[in-house]
N, C-alpha and C positions, 0 to 999 in steps of 0.2 A: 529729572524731577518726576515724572512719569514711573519711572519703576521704584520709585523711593517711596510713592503713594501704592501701589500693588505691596511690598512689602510690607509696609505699614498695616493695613487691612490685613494681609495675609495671618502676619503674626498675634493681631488682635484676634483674630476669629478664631484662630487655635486655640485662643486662651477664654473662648468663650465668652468672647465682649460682643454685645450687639455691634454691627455697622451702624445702627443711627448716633450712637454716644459719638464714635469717631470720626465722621465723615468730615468735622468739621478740623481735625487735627491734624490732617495729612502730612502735612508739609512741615510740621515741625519735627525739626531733625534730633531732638535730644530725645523726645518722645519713640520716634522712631528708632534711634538708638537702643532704647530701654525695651521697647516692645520686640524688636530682633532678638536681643540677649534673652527674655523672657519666652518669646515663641518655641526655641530651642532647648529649652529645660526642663523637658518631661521627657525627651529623646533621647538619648545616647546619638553620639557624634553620627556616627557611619548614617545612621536612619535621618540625624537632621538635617545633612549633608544631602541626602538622597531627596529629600522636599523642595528642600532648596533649587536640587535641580532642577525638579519636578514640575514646579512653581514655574521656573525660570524660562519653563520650553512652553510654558501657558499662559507668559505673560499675553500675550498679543490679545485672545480669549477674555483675559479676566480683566485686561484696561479697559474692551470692550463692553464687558459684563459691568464693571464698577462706573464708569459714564453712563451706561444706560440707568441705572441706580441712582447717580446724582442729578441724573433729568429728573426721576421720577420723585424724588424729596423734594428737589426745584418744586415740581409741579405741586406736590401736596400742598405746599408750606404757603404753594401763590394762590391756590384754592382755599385754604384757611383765612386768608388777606380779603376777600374780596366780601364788598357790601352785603350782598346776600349770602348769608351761608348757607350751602346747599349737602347736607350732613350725607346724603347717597354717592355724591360725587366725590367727598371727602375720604368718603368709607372703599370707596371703588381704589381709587387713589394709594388708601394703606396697602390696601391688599397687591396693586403695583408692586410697591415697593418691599413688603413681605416676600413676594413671590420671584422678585429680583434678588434679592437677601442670598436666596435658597438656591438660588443660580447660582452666585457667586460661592457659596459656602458647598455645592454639591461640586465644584470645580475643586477646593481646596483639599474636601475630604478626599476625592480622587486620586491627586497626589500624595496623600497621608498613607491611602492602603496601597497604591502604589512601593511608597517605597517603605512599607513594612513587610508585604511581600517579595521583597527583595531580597528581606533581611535575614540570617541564621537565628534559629530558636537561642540561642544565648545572648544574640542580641538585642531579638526580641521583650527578652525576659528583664532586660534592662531598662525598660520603661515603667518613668513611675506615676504615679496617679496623680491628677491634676489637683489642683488647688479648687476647693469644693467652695460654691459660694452661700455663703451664709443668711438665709432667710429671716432672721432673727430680727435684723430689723427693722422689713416690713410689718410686724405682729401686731396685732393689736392688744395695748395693754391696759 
């Protein structure tokens, strides 16, 4: 269960999902399914094959890295809960877990250059540009 939630995460952050939308989906295995299949699809095999492994040798790291992570949500969301809000501690608190984020996501990027460094310029050449997210509906109209 444990590496199903490191993958999970893993694949989302490649695709440019925040951790906080997902922390709560972990464990669902269709979801995880979908995001596997999705993580992979800007890659060519050989390079996502190489993440994979990548990943795989940093599980111990990034279980680490993502428990520290789900302390630190724990802890914002029970600081949110409590009678007096205390909006310094709150704020102290995001930045925890921003700062966590980027732990985790400077771990994954490692693996990414990792194994495109690996990789021959033709394989290189074979990766394609991410699905760009669309601002359009934050606007104000």
């Amino acid at each position: 269960m444990r590496w199903s939630r490191i993958l999970l995460v893993v694949s989302l952050l490649l695709n440019g999902l925040l951790i906080g939308f997902i922390a709560g989906e972990f464990s669902r295995p269709i979801q995880l399914a979908q995001a596997l299949q999705e993580a992979g699809a800007d890659y060519p095999t050989e390079i996502d094959r190489s993440i994979r492994r990548n990943i795989f040798g940093q599980r111990r790291a990034l279980a680490s890295e993502i428990a520290t992570f789900n302390e630190d949500r724990l802890a914002l969301f029970a600081l949110m809960r409590e009678p007096e809000l205390d909006a310094d501690a709150i704020n102290a608190q995001f930045l925890a877990v921003r700062q966590q984020t980027s732990t985790v996501q400077a771990i994954l990027q490692q693996a990414i250059l990792d194994a495109v460094s690996e990789a021959d310029l033709v394989t290189r050449q074979q990766i394609k540009d991410p699905e760009i997210v669309d601002p359009r509906p934050l606007s104000v109209q």
